[in-house]
TINU-668260 format. One record per residue: x negated, y, z negated of N, C-alpha, C, O in turn. Coordinates in steps of 0.001 Angstrom, whole numbers, plus 500000, padded with zeros to 6 digits. Layout:
REM residues N
{node {X, Y, Z}, {X, Y, Z}, {X, Y, Z}, {X, Y, Z}} ...
//
This chain:
REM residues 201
{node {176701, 790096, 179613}, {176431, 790377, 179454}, {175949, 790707, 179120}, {175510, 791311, 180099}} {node {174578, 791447, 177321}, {173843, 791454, 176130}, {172273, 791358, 176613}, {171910, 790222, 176310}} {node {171386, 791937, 177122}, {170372, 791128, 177419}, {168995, 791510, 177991}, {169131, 792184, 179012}} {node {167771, 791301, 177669}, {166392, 791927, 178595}, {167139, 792253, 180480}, {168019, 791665, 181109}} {node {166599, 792977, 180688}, {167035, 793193, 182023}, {166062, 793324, 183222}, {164904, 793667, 182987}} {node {166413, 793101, 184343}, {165750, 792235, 185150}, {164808, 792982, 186416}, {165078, 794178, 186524}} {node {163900, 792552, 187251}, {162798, 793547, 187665}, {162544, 793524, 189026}, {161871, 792729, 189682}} {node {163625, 795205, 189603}, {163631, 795141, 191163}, {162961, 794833, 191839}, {162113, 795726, 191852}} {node {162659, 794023, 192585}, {161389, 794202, 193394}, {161282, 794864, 194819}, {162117, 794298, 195524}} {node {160897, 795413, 195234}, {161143, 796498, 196771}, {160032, 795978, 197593}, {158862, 795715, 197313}} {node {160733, 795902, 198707}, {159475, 795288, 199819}, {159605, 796556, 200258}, {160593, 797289, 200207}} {node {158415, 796776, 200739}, {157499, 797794, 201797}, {157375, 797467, 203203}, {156697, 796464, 203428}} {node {157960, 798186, 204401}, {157375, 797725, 205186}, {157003, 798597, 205814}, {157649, 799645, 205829}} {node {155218, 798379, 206927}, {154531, 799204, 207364}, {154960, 799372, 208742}, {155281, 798270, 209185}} {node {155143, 800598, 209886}, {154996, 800901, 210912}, {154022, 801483, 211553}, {153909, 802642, 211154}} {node {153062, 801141, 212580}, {151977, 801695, 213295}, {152144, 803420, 213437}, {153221, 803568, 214016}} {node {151562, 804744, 213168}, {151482, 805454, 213461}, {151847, 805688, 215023}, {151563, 804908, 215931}} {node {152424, 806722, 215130}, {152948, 806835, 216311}, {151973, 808711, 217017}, {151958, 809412, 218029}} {node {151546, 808683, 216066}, {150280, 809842, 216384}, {149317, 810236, 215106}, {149467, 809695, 214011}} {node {148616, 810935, 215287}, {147545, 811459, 214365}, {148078, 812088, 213187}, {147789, 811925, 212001}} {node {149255, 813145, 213978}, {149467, 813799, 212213}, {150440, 813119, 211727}, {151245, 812479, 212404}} {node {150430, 813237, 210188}, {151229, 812327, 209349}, {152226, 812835, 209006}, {152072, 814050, 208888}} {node {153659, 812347, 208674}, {154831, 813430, 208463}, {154688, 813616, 207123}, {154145, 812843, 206334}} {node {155204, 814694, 206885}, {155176, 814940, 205465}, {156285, 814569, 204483}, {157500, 814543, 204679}} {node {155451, 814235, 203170}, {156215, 813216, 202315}, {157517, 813415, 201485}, {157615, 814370, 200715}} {node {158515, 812508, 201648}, {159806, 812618, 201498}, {160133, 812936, 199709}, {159801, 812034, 198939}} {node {160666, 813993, 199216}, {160733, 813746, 198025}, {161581, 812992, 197457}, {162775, 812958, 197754}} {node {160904, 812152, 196371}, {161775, 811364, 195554}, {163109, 811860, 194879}, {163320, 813073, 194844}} {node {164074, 810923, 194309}, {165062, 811246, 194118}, {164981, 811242, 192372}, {164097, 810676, 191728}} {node {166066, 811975, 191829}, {165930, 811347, 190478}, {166149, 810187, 190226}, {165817, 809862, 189086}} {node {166632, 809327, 190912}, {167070, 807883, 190297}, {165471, 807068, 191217}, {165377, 805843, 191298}} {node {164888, 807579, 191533}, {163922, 806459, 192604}, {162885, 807449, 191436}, {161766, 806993, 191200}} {node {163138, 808256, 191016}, {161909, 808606, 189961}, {161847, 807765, 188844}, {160899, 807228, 188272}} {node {163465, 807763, 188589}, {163840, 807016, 186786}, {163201, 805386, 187174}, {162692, 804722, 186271}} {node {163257, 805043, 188074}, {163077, 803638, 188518}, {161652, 803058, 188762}, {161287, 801889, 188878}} {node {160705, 804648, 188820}, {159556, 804501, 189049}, {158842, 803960, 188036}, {158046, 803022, 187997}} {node {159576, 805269, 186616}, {159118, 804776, 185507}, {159917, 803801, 184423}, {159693, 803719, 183216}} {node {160779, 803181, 185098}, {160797, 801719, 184102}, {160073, 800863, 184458}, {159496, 800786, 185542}} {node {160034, 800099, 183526}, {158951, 798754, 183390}, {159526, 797862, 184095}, {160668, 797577, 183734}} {node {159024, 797210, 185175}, {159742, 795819, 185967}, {159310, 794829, 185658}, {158102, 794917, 185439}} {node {159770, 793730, 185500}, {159839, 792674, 184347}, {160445, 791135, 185317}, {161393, 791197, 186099}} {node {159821, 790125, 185092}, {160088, 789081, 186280}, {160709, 787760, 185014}, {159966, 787424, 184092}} {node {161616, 787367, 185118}, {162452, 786629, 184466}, {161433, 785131, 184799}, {160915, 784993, 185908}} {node {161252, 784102, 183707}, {160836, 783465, 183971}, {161795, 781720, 183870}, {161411, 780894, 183042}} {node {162731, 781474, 184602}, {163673, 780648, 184553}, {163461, 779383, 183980}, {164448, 778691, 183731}} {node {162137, 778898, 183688}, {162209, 777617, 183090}, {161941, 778143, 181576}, {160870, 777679, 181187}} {node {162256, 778555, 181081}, {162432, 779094, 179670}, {163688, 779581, 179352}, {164300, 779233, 178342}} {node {164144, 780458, 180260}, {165444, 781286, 180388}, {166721, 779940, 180055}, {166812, 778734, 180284}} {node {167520, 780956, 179422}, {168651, 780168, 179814}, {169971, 781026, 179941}, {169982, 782094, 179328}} {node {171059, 780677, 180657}, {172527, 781686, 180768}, {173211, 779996, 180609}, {172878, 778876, 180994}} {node {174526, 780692, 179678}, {175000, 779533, 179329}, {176106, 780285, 178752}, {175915, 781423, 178324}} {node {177671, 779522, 178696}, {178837, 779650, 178528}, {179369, 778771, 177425}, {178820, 777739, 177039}} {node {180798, 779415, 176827}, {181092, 778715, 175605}, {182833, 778343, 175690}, {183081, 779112, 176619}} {node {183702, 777932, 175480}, {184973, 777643, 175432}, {185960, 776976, 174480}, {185615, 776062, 173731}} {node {186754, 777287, 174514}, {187528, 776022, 173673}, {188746, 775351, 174731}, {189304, 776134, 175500}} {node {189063, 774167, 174743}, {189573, 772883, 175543}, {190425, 772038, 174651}, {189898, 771047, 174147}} {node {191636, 772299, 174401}, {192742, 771169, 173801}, {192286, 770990, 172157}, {192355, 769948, 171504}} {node {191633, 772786, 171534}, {191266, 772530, 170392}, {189728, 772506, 169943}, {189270, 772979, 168903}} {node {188882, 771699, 171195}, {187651, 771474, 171168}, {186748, 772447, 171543}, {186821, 773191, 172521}} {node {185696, 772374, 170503}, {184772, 773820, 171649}, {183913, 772989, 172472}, {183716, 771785, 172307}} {node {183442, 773694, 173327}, {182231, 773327, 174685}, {181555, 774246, 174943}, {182058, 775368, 174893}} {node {180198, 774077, 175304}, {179216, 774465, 176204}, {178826, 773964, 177128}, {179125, 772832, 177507}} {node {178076, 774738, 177658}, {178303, 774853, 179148}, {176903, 775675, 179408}, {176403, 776348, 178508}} {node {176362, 775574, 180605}, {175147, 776705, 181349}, {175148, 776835, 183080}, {175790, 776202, 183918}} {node {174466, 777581, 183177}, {174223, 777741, 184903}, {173271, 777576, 185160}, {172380, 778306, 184726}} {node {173054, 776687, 185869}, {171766, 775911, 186018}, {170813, 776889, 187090}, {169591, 776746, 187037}} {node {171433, 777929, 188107}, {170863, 778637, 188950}, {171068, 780001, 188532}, {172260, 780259, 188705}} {node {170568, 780801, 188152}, {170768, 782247, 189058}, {169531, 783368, 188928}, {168400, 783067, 188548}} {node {169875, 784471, 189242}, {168758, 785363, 189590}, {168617, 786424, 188617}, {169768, 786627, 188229}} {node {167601, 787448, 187830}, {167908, 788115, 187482}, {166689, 789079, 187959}, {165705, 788409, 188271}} {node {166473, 790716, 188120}, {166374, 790987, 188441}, {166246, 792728, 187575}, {167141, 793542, 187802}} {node {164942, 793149, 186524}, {165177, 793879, 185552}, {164063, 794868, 185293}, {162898, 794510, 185121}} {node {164526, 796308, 185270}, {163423, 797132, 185326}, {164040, 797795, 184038}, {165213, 798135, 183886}} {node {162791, 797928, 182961}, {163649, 798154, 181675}, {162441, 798878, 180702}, {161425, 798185, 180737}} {node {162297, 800015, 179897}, {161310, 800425, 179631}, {162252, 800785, 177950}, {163384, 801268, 177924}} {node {161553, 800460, 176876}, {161921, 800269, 175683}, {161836, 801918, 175502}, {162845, 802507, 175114}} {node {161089, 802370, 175679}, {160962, 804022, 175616}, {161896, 804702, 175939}, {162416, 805519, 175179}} {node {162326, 804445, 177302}, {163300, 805145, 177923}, {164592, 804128, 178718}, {164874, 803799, 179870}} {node {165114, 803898, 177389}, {166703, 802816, 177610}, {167671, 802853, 179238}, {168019, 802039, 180093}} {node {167810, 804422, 178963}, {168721, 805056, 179804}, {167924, 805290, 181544}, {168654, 805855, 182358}} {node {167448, 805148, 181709}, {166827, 804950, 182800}, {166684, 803048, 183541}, {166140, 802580, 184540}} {node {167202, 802670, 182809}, {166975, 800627, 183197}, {167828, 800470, 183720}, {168832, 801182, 183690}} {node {167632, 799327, 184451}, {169041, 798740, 185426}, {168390, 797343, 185446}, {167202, 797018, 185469}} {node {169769, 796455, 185428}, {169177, 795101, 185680}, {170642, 794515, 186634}, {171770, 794995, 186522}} {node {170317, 793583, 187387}, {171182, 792817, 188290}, {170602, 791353, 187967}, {169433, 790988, 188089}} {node {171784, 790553, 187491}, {172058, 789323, 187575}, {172726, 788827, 188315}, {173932, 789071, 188255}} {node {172346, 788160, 189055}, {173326, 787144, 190327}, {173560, 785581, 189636}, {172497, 784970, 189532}} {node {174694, 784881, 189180}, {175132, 783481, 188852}, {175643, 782938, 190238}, {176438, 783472, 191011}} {node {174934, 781649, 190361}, {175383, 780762, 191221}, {176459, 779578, 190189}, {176180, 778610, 189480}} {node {177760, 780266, 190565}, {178698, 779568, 189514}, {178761, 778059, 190043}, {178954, 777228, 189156}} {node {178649, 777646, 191152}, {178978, 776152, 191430}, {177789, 775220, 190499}, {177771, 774028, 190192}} {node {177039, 776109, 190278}, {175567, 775561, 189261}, {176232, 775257, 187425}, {175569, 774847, 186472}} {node {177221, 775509, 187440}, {177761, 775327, 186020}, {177984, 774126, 185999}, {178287, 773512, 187022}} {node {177843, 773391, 184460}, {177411, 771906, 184068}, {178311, 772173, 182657}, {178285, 773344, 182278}} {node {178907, 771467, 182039}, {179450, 771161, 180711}, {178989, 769802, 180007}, {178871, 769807, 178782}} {node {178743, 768720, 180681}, {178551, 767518, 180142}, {179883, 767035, 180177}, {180327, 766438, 179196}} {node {180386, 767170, 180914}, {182013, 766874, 180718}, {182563, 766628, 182541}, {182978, 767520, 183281}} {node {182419, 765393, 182831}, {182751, 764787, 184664}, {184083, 765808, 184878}, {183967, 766893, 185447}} {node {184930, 765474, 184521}, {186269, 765964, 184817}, {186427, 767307, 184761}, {186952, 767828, 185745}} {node {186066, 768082, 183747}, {185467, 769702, 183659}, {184402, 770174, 184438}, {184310, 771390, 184608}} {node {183471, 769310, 185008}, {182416, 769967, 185453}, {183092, 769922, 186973}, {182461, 770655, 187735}} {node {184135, 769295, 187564}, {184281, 768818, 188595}, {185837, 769426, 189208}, {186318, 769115, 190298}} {node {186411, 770298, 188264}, {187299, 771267, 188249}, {186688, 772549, 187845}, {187461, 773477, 188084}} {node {185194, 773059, 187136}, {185227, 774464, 187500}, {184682, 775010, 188815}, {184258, 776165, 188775}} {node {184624, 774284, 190102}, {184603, 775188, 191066}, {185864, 775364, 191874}, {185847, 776099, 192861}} {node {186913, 774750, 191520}, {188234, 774342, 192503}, {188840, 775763, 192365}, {188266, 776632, 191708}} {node {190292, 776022, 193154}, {190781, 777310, 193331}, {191217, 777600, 192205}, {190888, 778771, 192018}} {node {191783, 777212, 191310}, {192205, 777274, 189845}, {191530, 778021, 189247}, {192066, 779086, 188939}} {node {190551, 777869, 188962}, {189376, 778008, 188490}, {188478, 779402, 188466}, {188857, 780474, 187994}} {node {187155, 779123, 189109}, {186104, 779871, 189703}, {185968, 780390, 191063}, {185314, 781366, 191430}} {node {186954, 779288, 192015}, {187237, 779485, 193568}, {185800, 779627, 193946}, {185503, 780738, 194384}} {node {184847, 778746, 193871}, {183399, 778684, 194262}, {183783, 778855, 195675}, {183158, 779816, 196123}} {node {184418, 778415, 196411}, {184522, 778371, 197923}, {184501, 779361, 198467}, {183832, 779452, 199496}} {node {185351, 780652, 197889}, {185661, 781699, 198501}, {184398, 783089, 197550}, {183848, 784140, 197880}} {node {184472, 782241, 196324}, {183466, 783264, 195716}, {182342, 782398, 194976}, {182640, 781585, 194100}} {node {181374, 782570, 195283}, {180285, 781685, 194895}, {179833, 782137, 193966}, {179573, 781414, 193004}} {node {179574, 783577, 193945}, {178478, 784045, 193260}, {179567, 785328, 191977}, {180628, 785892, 192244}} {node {178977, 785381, 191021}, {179142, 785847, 189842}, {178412, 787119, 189318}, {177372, 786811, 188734}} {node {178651, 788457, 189355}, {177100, 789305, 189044}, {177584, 790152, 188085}, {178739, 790548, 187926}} {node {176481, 790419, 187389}, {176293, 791592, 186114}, {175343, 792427, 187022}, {174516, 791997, 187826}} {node {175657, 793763, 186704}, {174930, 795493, 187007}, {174669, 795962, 185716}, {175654, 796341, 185083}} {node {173460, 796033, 185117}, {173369, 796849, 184195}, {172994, 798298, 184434}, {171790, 798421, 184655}} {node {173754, 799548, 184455}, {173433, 800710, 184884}, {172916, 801388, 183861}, {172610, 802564, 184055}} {node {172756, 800927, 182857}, {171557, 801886, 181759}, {171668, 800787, 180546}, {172373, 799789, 180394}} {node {170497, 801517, 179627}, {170675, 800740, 178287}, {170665, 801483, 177452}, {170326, 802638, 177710}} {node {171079, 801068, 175950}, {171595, 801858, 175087}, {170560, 801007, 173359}, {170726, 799975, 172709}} {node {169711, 802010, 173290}, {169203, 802210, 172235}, {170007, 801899, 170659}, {170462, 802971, 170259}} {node {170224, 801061, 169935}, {170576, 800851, 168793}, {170174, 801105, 167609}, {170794, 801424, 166595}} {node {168721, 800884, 167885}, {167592, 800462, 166717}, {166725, 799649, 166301}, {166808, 798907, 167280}} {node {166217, 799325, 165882}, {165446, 797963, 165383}, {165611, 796981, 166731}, {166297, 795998, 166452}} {node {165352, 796991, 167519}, {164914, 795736, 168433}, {166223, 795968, 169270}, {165999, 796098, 170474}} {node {167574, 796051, 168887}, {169053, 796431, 169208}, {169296, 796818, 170181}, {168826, 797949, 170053}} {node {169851, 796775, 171540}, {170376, 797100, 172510}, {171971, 797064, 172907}, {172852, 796380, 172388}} {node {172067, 797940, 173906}, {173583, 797452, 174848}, {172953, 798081, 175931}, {172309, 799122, 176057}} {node {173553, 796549, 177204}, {173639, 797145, 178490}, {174808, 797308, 178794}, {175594, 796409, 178497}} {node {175290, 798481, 179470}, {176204, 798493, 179845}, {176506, 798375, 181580}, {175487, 798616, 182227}} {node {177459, 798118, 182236}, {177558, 797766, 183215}, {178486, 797099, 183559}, {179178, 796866, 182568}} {node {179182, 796326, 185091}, {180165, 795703, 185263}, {179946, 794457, 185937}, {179051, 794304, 186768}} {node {180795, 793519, 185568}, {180731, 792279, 185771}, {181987, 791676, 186564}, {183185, 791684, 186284}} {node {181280, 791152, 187655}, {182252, 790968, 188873}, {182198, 789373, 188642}, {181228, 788700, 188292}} {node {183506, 788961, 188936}, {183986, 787381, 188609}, {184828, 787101, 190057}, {185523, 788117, 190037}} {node {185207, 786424, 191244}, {186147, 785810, 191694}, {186621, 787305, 192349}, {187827, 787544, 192409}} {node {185793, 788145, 192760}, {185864, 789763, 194025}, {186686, 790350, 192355}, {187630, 791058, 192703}} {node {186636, 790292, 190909}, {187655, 791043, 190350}, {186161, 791705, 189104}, {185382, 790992, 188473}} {node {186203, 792789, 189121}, {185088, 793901, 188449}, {185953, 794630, 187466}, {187005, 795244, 187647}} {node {185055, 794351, 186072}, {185801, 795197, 185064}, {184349, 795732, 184290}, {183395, 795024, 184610}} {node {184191, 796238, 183855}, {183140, 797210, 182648}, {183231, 796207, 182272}, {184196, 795454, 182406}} {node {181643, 795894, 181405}, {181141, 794867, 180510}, {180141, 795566, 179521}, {179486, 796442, 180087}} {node {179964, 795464, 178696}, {178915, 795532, 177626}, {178076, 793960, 176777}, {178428, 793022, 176062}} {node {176781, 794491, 177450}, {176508, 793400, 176668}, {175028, 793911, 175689}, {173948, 794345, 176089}} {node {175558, 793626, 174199}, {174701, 793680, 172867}, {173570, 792533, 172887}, {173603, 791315, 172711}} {node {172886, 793157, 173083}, {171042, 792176, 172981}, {170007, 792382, 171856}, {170236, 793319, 171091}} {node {169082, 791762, 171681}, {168072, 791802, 170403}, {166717, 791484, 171982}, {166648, 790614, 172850}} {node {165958, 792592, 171679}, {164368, 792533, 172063}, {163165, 792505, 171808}, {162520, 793553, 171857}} {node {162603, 791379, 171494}, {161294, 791321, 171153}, {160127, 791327, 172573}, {160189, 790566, 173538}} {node {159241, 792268, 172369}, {158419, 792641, 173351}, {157226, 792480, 172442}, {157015, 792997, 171345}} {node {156052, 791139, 173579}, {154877, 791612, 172870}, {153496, 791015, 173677}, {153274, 789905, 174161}} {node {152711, 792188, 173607}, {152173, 792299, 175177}, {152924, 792369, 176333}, {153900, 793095, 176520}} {node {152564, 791798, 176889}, {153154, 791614, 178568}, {154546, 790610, 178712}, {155194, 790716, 179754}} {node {154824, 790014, 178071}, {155889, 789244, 177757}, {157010, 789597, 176673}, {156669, 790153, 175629}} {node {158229, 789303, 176896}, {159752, 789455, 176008}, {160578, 788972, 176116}, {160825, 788476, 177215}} {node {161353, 788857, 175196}, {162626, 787395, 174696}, {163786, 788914, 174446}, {163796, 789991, 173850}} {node {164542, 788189, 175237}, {165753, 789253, 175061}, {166761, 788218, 174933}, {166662, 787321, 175771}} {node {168138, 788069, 173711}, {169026, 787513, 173387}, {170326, 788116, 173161}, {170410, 789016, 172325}} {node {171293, 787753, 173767}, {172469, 788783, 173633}, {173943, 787711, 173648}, {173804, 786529, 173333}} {node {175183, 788206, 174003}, {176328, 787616, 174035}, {177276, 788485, 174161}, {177388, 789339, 173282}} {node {178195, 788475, 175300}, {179244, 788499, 175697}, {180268, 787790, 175837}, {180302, 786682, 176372}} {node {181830, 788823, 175017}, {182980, 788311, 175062}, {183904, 788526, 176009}, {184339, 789667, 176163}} {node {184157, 787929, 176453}, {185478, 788140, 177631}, {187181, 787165, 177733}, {187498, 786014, 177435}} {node {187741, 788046, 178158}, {188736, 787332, 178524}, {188793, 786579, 179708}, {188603, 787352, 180646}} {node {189016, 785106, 180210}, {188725, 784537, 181709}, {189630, 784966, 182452}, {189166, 785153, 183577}} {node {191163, 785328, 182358}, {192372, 785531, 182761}, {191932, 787093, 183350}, {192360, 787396, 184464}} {node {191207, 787930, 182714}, {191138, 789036, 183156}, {189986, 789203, 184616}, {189648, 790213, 185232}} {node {189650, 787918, 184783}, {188903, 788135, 186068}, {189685, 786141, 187125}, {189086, 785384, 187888}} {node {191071, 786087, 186601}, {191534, 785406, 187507}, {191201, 784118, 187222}, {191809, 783260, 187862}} {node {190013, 783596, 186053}, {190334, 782585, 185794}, {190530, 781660, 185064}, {190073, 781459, 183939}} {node {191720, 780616, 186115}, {192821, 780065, 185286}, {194019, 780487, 186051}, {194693, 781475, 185757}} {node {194272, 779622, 187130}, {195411, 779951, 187655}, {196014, 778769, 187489}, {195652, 777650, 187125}} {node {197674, 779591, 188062}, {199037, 778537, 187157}, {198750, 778199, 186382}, {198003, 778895, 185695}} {node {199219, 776607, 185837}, {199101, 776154, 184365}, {198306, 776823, 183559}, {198579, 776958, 182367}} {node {197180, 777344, 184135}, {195906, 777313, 183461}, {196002, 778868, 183508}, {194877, 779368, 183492}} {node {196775, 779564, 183549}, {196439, 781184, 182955}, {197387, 781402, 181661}, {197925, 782506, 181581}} {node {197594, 780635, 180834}, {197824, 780454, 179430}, {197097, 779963, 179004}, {196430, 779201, 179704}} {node {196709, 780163, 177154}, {195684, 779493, 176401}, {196250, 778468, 176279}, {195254, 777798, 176006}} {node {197381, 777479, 176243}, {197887, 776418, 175667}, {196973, 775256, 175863}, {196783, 774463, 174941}} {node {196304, 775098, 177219}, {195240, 774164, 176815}, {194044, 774727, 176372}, {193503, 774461, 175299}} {node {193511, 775760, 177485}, {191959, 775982, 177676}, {192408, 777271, 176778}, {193607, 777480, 176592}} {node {191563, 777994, 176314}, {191614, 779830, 175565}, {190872, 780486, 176372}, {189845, 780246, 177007}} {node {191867, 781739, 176184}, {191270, 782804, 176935}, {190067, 783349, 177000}, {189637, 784155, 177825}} {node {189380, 782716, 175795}, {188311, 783788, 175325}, {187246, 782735, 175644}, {187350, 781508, 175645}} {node {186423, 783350, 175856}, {185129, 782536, 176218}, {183443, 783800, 175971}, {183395, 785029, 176027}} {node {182417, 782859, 175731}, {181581, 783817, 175122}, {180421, 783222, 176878}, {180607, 782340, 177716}} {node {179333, 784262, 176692}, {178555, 784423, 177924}, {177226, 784330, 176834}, {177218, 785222, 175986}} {node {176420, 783615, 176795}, {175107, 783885, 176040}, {173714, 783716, 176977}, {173476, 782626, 177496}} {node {172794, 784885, 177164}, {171810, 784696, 177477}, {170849, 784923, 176449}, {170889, 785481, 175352}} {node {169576, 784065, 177415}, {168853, 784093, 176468}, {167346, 784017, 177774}, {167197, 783122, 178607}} {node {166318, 785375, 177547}, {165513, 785565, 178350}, {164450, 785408, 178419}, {164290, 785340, 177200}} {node {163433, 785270, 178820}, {161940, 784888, 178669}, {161341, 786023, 179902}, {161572, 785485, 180984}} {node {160761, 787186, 180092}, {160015, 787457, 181119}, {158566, 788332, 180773}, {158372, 788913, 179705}} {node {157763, 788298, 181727}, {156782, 789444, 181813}, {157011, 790442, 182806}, {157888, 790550, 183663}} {node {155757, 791343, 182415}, {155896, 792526, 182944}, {154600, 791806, 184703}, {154345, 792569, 185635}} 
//
């Protein structure tokens, strides 16, 4: 969760007039207004990084996702009007670790098979102070959605911004870790989510 947020993009598509007069124009909504005026912002992935944290029989680990999407219209002025969508391609997760990297997509686990994909909704942002944010929003794991908050730091300057944040979660509360593995006795429950963003406007 924690983080710059990401920049809808809307395709347009044109249809040939079907006569001379033109219909008259549909009014906007408040949310297709609020959306008008945030800033859309294009994540730039070879800078970016999303990356995961754990502890394992005592040991901590990291971890990242080598794929996913983000997707962020976000205006420092006006917090509460932003939305960002992150899509994780979880089978893209790497630890440096054969045996770990090669059990987090199995059913135990992440269930990559049945659920591939991983997403954060940020439905507004929340003004702190000094650079300070929270998005708030929900984060769907394995079809299981709970409210997430995630606390970010934003530096914006010019056309470009570094947004850094971190989220705590429980894995058990979105399923994973089944049998053995939905006790901390080996792996812990707790695991941290850290992004870290690079985009322009």
């Amino acid at each position: 969760m924690k983080s710059l947020c990401l920049a809808l993009l809307a395709a347009t598509l044109a249809f040939p007039a079907m006569s001379l007069a033109q219909p008259a124009p549909v009014p906007a909504t408040s949310t297709q207004a609020a959306n008008a005026q945030a800033g859309n912002w294009i994540v730039d992935p070879a800078k970016s990084h999303l990356g995961f944290s754990g502890t394992q029989t005592g040991a901590k680990f990291d971890g990242s996702f080598k794929h996913f999407n983000a997707q962020i219209a976000f205006d420092p002025a006006h917090p509460e009007i932003g939305h960002a969508l992150v899509t994780i391609d979880i089978a893209s997760a790497v630890t440096g670790d054969t045996q770990r990297d090669e059990a987090i997509p199995g059913a135990d686990w992440f269930d990559t098979k049945d659920f591939p994909k991983a997403v954060f909704e940020a439905k507004s942002f929340q003004s702190k102070g000094a650079g300070q944010y929270v998005a708030a929003g929900t984060l769907t794991i394995r079809g299981i959605s709970h409210p997430a908050m995630l606390p970010f730091t934003l530096e914006i300057s010019g056309a470009t911004a570094h947004a850094k944040g971190r989220m705590e979660l429980i894995r058990t509360q979105f399923g994973i870790g089944q049998g053995a593995w939905a006790s901390g006795q080996w792996v812990a429950l707790e695991v941290g989510v850290d992004v870290d963003l690079f985009a322009s406007r």
